[in-house]
GUBA-240392 format. One record per residue (C-alpha): residue in one letter; chain; x, y, z. Coordinates in nm, 4 decimals. Layout:
BEGIN
{res:A; chain:A; u:X; v:Y; w:Z} .
...
This chain:
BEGIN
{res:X; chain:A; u:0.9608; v:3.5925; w:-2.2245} .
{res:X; chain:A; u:0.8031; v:3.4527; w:-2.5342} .
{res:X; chain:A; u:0.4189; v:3.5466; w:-2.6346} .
{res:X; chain:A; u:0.3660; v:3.2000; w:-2.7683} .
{res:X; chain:A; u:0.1606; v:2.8816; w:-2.6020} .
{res:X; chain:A; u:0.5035; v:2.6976; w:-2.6500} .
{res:X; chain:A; u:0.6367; v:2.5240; w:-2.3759} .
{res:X; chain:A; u:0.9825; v:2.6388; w:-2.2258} .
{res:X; chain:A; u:1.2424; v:2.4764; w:-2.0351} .
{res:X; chain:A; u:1.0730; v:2.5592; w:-1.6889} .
{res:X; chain:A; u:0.7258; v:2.4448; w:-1.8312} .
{res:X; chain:A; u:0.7868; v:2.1184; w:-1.9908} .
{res:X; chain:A; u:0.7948; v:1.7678; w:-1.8110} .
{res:X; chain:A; u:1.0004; v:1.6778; w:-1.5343} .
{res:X; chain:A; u:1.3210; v:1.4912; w:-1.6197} .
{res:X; chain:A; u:1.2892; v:1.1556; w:-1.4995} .
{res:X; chain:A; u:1.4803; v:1.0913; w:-1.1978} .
{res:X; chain:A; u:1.8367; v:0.9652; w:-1.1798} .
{res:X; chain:A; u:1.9101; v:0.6039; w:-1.1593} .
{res:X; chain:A; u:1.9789; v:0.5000; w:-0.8257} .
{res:X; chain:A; u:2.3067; v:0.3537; w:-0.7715} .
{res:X; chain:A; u:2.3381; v:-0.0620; w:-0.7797} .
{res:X; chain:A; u:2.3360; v:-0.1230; w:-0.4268} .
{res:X; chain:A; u:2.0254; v:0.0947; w:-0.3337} .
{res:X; chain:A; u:1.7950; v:-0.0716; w:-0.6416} .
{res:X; chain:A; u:1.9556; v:-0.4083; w:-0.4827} .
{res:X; chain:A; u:1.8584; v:-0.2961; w:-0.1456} .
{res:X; chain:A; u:1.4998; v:-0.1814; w:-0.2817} .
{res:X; chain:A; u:1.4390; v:-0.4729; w:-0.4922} .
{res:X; chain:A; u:1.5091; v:-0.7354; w:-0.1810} .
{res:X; chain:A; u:1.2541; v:-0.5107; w:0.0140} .
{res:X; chain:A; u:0.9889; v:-0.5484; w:-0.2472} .
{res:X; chain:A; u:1.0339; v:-0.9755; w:-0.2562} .
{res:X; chain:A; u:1.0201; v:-0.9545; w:0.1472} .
{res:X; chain:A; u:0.7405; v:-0.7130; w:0.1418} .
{res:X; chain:A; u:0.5396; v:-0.8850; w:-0.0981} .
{res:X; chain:A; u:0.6187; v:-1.2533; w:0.0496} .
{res:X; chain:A; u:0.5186; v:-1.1129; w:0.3843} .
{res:X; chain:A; u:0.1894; v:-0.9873; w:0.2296} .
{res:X; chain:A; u:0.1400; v:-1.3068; w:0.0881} .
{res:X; chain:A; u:0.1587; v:-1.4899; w:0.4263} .
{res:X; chain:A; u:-0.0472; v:-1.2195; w:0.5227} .
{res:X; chain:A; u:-0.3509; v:-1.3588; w:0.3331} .
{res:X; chain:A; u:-0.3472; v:-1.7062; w:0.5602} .
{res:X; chain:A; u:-0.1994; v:-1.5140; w:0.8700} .
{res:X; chain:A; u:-0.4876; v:-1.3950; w:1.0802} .
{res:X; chain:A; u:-0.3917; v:-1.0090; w:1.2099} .
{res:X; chain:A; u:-0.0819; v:-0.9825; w:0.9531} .
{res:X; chain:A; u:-0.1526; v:-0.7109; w:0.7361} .
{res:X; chain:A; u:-0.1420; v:-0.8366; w:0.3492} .
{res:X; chain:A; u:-0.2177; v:-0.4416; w:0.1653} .
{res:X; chain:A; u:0.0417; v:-0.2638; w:0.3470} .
{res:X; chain:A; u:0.3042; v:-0.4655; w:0.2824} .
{res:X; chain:A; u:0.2204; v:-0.5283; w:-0.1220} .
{res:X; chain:A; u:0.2271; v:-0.1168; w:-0.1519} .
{res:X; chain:A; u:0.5316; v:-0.1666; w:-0.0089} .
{res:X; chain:A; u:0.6665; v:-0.3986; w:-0.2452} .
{res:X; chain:A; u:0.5243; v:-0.1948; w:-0.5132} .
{res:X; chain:A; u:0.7026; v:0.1486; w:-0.4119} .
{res:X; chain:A; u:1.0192; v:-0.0278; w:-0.3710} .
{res:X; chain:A; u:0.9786; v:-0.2002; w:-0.6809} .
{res:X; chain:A; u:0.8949; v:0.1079; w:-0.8997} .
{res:X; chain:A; u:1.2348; v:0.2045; w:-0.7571} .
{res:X; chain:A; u:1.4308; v:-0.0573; w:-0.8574} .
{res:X; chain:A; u:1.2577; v:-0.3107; w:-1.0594} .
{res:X; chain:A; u:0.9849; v:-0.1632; w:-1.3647} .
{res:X; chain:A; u:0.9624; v:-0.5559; w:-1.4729} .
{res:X; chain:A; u:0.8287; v:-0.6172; w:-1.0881} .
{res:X; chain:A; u:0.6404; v:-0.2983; w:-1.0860} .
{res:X; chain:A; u:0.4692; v:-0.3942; w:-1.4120} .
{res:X; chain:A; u:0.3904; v:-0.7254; w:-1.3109} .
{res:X; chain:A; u:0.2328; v:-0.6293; w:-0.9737} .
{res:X; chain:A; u:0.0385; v:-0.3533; w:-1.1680} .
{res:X; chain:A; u:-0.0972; v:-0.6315; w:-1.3826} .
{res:X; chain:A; u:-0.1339; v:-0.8777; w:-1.0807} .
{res:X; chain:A; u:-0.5394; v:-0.9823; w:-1.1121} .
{res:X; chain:A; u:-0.5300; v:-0.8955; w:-0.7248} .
{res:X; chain:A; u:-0.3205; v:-0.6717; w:-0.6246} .
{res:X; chain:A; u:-0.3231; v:-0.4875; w:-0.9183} .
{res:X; chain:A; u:-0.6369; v:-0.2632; w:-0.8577} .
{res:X; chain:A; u:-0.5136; v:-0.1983; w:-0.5140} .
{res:X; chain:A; u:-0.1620; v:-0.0862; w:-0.5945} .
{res:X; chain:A; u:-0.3553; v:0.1320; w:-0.9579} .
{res:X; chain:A; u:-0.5670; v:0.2981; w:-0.6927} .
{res:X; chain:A; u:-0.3195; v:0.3876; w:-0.4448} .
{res:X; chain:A; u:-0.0535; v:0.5292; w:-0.6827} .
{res:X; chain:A; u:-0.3745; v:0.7130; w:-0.8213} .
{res:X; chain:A; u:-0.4106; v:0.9589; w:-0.5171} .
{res:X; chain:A; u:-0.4054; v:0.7124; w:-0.2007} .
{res:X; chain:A; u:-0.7784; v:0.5959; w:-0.3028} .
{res:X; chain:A; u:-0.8801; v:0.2902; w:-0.1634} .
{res:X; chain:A; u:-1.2076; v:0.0826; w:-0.2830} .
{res:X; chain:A; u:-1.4665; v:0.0802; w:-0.0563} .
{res:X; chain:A; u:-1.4541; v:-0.3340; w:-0.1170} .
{res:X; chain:A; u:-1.0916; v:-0.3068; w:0.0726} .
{res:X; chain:A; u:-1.2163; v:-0.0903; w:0.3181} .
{res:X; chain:A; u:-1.4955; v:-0.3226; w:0.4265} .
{res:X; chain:A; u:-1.2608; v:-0.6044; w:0.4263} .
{res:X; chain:A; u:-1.0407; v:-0.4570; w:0.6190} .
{res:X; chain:A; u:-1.3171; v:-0.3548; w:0.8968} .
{res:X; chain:A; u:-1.4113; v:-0.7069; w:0.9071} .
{res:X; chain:A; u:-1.0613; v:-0.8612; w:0.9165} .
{res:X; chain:A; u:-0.9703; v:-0.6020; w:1.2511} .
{res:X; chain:A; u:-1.3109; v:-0.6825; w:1.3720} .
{res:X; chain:A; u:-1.2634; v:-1.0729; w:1.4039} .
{res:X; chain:A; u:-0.8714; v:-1.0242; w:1.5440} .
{res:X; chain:A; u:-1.0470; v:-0.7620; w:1.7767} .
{res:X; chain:A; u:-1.3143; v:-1.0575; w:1.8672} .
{res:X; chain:A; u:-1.0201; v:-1.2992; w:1.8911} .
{res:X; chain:A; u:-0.8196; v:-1.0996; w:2.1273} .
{res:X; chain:A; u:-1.1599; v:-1.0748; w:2.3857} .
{res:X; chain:A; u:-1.2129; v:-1.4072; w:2.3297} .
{res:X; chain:A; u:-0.8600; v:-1.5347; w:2.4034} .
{res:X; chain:A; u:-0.8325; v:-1.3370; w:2.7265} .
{res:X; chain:A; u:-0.5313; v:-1.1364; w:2.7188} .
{res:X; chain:A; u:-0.4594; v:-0.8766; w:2.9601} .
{res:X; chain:A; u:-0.6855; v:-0.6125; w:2.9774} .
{res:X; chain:A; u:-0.4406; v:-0.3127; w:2.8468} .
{res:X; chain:A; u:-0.3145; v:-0.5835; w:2.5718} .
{res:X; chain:A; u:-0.6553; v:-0.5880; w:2.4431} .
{res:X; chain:A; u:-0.7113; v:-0.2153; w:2.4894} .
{res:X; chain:A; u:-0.4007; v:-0.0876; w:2.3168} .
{res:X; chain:A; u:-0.4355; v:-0.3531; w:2.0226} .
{res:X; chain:A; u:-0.7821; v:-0.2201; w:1.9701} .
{res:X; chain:A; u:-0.6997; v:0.1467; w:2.0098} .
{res:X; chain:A; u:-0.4671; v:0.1129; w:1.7346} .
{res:X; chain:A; u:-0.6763; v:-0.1086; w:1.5153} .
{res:X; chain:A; u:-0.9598; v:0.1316; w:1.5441} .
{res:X; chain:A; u:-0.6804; v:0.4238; w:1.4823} .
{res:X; chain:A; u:-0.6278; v:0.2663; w:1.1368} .
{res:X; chain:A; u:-0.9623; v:0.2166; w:1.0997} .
{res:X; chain:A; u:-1.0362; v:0.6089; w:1.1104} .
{res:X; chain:A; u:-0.7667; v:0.6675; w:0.8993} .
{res:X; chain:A; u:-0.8644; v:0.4213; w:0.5670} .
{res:X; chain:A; u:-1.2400; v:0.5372; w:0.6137} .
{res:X; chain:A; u:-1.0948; v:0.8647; w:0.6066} .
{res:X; chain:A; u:-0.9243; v:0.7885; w:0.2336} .
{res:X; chain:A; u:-1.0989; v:0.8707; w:-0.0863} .
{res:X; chain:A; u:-1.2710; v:0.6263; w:-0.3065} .
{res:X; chain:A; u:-1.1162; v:0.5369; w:-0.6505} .
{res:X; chain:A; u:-1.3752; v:0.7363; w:-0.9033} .
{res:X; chain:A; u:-1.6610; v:0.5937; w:-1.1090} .
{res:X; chain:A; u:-1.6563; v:0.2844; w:-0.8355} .
């Protein structure tokens, strides 16, 4: 065992990983276009989640696609969101509020409509589930 500050074999940086084989970046790229047209929607769609499903499209893109991966890192939107995530699951307490507010009206929406009661009850439950969770997440730092 050397003496010296040198880095050795079992020290130095990870090898990057292995590319995947054609079909599996096909298969990963197609799930980041769905995911990330399905988050789109998402912003018009009342209740259909628009930040789950562009992390989505980001992890599969970083899989299978670094030209989508950079562009959604550079996205003026979604970029910030998808930084802070890969960063250590952070989410900004701006998306966190929005988020509570969003489940909050679809939560109002669901009383107001009149659904059956255990509709209501379980779509609630798991609203207010998530809601414990992403409160739960850190915040990015020096925000």
């Amino acid at each position: 065992m050397p003496l010296t500050d040198e880095p050795t074999a079992a020290t130095s940086a990870p090898r990057p990983p292995r590319p995947l084989p054609a079909p599996c970046r096909w298969a990963l790229l197609a799930l980041a276009c769905v995911s990330l047209a399905t988050g789109i929607v998402g912003i018009f769609v009342p209740g259909l989640p628009t930040t789950v499903f562009v992390l989505i499209a980001a992890w599969a893109a970083a899989r299978s696609s670094p030209r989508l991966h950079r562009w959604l890192l550079r996205h003026r939107v979604f970029g910030r969101l998808i930084a802070d995530w890969q960063a250590g699951g952070c989410v900004s307490r701006r998306a966190k509020w929005n988020a509570s507010v969003a489940m909050a009206v679809c939560a109002g929406v669901l009383l107001w409509a009149g659904s059956r009661w255990w509709v209501t009850a379980l779509a609630c439950g798991c609203m207010a589930a998530v809601l414990a969770w992403l409160w739960r997440r850190p915040e990015p730092a020096g925000r």
